[in-house]
N, C-alpha and C positions, 0 to 999 in steps of 0.2 A: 406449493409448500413454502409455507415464510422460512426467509434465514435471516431479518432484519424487521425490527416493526421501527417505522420513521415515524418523525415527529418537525413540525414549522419547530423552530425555536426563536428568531431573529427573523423580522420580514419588513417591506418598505423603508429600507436606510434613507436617509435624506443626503448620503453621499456613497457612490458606488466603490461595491469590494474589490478591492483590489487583489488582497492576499491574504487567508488563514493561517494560524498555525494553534497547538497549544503549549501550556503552560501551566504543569500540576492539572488541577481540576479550573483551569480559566482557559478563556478561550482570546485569541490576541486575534483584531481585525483590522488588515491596514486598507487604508481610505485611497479615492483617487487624491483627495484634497491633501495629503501628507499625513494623517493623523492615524493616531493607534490607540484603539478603542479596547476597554480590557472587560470581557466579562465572565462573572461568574456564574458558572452552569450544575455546581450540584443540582440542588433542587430547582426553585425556581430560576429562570434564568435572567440577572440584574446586570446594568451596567455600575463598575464599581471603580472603574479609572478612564480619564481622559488625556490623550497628551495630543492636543493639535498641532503643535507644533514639531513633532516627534521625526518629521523632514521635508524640507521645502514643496518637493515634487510630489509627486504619484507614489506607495510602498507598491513596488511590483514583489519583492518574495520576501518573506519573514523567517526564521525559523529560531528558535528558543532553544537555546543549548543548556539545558538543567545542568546537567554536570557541571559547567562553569560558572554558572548562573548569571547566563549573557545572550543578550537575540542581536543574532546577525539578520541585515535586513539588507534590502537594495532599491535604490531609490536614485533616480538623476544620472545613472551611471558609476554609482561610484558603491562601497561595500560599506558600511557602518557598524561599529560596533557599542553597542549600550550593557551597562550595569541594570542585574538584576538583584531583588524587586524594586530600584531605586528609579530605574529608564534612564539613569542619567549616560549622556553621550561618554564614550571611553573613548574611541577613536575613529577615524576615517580613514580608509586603509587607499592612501595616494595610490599606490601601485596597483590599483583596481578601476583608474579612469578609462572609462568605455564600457565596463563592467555589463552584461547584459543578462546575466543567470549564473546561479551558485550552487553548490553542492554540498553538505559538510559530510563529513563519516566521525561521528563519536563512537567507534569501536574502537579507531587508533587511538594511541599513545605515543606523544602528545594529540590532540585533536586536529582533525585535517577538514581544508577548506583549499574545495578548488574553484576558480573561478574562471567563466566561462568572457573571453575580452575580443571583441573580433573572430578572427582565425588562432587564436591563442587561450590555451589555458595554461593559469599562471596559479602555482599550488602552495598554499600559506599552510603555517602551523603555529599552533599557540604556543606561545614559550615562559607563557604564564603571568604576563603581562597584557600581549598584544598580538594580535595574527600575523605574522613574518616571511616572507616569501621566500621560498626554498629553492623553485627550478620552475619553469617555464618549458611548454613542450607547443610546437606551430603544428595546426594542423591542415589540412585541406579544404576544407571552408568553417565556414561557422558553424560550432557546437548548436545543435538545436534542445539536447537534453545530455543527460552525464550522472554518472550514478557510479559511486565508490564500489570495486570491487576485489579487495583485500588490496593485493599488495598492484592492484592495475587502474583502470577508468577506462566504463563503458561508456564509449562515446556515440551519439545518436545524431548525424548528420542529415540533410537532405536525400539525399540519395542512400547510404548506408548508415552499419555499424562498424566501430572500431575497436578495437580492445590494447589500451595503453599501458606496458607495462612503465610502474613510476621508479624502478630501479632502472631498466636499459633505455626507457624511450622507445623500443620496439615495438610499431606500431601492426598490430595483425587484424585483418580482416573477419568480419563472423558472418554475415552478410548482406544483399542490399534492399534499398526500402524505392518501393517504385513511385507512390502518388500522395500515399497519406506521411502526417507530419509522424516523427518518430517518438513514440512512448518509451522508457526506462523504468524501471522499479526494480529493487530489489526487495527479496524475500525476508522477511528479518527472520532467524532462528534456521532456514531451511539452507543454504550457501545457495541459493538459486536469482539468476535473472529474470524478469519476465519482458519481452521486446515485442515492441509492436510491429507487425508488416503489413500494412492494409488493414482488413477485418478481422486478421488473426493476431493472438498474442502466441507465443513462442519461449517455451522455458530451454534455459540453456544454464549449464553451470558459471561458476566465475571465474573458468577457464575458456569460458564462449560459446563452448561446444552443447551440443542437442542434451537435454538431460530427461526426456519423454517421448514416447509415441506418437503421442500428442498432444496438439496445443487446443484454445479454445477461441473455438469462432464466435465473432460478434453478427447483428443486423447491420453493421456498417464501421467503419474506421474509429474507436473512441479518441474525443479529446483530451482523457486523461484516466488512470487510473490507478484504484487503493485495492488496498488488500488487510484483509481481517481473516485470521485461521478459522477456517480454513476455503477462506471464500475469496475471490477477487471478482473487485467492483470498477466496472466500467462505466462511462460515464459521452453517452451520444445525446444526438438533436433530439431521439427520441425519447431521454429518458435515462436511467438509471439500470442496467444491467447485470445480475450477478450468479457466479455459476463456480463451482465448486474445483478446487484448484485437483489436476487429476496425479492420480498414484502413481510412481514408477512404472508399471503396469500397466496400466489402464490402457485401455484402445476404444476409446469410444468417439473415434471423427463420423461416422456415420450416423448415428445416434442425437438427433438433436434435442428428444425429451428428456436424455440425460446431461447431456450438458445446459440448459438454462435453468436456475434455480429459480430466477426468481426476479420481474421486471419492476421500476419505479417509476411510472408517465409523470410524477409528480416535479422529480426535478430534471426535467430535459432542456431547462435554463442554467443545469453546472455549471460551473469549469474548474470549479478547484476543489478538492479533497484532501484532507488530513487525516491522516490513519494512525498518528503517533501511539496512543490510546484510544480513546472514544472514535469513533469517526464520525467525521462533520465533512458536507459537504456545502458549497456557496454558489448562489448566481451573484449577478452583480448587485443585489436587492437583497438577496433573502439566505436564511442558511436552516440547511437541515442536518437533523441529527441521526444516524441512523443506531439502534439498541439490538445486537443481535440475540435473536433467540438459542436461548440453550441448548446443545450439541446435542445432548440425550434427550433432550424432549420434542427435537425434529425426529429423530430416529424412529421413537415411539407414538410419532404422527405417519409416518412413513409406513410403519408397519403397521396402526391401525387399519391404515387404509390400501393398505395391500401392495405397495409399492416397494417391493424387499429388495431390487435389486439397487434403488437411490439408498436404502436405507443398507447396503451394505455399505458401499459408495462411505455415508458420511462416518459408521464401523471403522473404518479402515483410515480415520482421521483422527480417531484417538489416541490420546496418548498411549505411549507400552508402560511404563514407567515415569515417572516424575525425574526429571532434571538437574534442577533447583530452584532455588527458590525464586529467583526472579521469575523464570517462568511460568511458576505455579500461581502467581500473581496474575500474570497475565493472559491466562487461559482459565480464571477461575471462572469468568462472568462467562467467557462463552460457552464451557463445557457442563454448567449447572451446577456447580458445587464445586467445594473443598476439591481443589487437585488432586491433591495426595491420597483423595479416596478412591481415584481411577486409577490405581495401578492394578491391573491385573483387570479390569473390568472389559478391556477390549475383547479379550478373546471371549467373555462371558456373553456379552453382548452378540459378537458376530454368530457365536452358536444359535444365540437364540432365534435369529433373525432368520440363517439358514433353516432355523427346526419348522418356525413358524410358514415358512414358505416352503416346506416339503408337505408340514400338513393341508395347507392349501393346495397345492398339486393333487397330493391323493382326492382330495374332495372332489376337486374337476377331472379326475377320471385319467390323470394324468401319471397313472401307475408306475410305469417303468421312469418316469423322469423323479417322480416323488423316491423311491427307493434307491435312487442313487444317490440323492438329498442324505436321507439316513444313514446311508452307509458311511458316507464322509463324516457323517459324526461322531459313529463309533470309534 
């Protein structure tokens, strides 16, 4: 069952990818060569800005702060700050020498950037001007990954996790990571972490703690990985990975026909993924796009085909009620329509799906399990 149909969009750079991000509907690609290349991806996809000189070194991370209309980037060690859509240089944030990975959180107020320097993360805020450093927290070795989680910082070491309260410094354990490098992501709209330990990822709230039965096993350790509702995408030597993020509930670690959705051999040269909106994924050459297929129209493939219990599975991932409006924005492309027209449509849908799978049962002679089906629906 598709939950993505990809597409080449960008392929044979004549300087390697460094780092994605986007921007509105443009897509920003920083080079080894220092440059940031802008293109625009509605329809066709054009290159339609060039800035080679946009920083001396290699762009190792990028990310586009809309709201301020500013891309923090990192490059040579140090953090930089650029005006949008002008790119022109705003500042160089000194207190970021050594600088080696960043973070930002645009949920806060003012906006927060932590940056990953050594064995120290040193935590800036914009004061409307310029990013200004607030506090400084040391830690045990070097941050390998970091990911804002309200009022703390998941920190992703070598060997563990950490979880950084930024009011007391009080640093708590969640737990440790034995051989592969440490993945972070958070959930946007769900309060959830998702942590990698080996082949497994591991949901936990963003108080640290276990927030599922279960997590979801990969073919091997991912080097990186996105998420698109209600899906997360992993990204190995093999390929492209993705498998339906699970319910409250759910218990399904034995079961591996229901945990894999859905594999991509196509780009098992990743390493970097953007999930902002669209999701784009980059080798060092080439970037693909992936378009997810509409929520109700998996369902109604699922259920053609007989598969009623994935098709309760992705039931149970739609909305109950609409939000607001920023949301209904951004679950419009995946769930097939107008948001606001699936209020009330879940439970309509998961009826159907159960009726249609007791009818199936009776068929195969599977009376007494088909009749319990029914009953439940009465």
């Amino acid at each position: 069952m598709l939950a993505f149909n990809i597409t080449v969009i960008l392929a044979q750079f004549s300087q390697k990818i460094e780092a994605i991000d986007t921007w509105g509907d443009r897509l920003l690609v920083g080079t080894s060569e220092g440059a940031l290349l802008v293109y625009d991806v509605r329809e066709r996809v054009s290159l339609i800005d060039s800035h080679k000189a946009f920083a001396k070194k290699p762009i190792q991370q990028i990310h586009a702060v809309e709201k301020l209309n500013l891309i923090v980037s990192l490059s040579d060690g140090f953090i930089s700050v650029h005006s949008l859509p002008s790119f022109t240089l705003r500042s160089v944030l000194q207190k970021s020498k050594g600088a080696h990975m960043f973070s930002v959180d645009t949920t806060r107020s003012p906006v927060g950037l932590c940056v990953g320097i050594k064995k120290r993360l040193s935590i800036f805020q914009w004061d409307g001007n310029d990013f200004v450093e607030t506090k400084q927290f040391e830690l045990p070795d070097q941050a390998k990954t970091v990911v804002w989680s309200d009022n703390s910082l998941c920190v992703g070491y070598k060997k563990e996790y950490n979880l950084i309260n930024l009011s007391s410094g009080i640093m708590s354990h969640i737990f440790p990571v034995n051989k592969s490098s440490p993945t972070a992501n958070r959930l946007t709209g769900l309060d959830l972490l998702l942590l990698g330990k080996e082949s497994l990822s591991i949901l936990v709230g963003l108080d640290g703690k276990p927030s599922r039965k279960c997590g979801l096993t990969w073919s091997e350790p991912p080097v990186v990985l996105g998420y698109s509702f209600p899906f997360i995408i992993a990204i190995t030597s093999k390929g492209a990975e993705i498998q339906l993020l699970p319910g409250p509930s759910s218990d399904r670690s034995n079961d591996r026909r229901m945990q894999l959705q859905q594999t991509l051999p196509a780009v098992k040269q990743g390493r970097f993924i953007c999930d902002k909106n669209d999701i784009y994924i980059a080798s060092t050459s080439q970037i693909w796009r992936l378009v997810p297929v509409p929520l109700l129209a998996q369902i109604d493939a699922l259920e053609k085909e007989r598969h009623f219990d994935e098709a309760l599975l992705l039931c149970e991932n739609l909305p109950d009620t609409p939000s607001s409006s920023s949301s209904s924005s951004s679950l419009s492309s995946t769930m097939g329509g107008p948001y606001e027209d699936l209020s009330g449509i879940k439970a309509a849908r998961i009826q159907s799906v159960k009726r249609a799978h007791a009818v199936q049962l009776f068929k195969e002679g599977h009376y007494e399990q088909s009749l319990g089906y029914f009953a439940e629906l009465e």
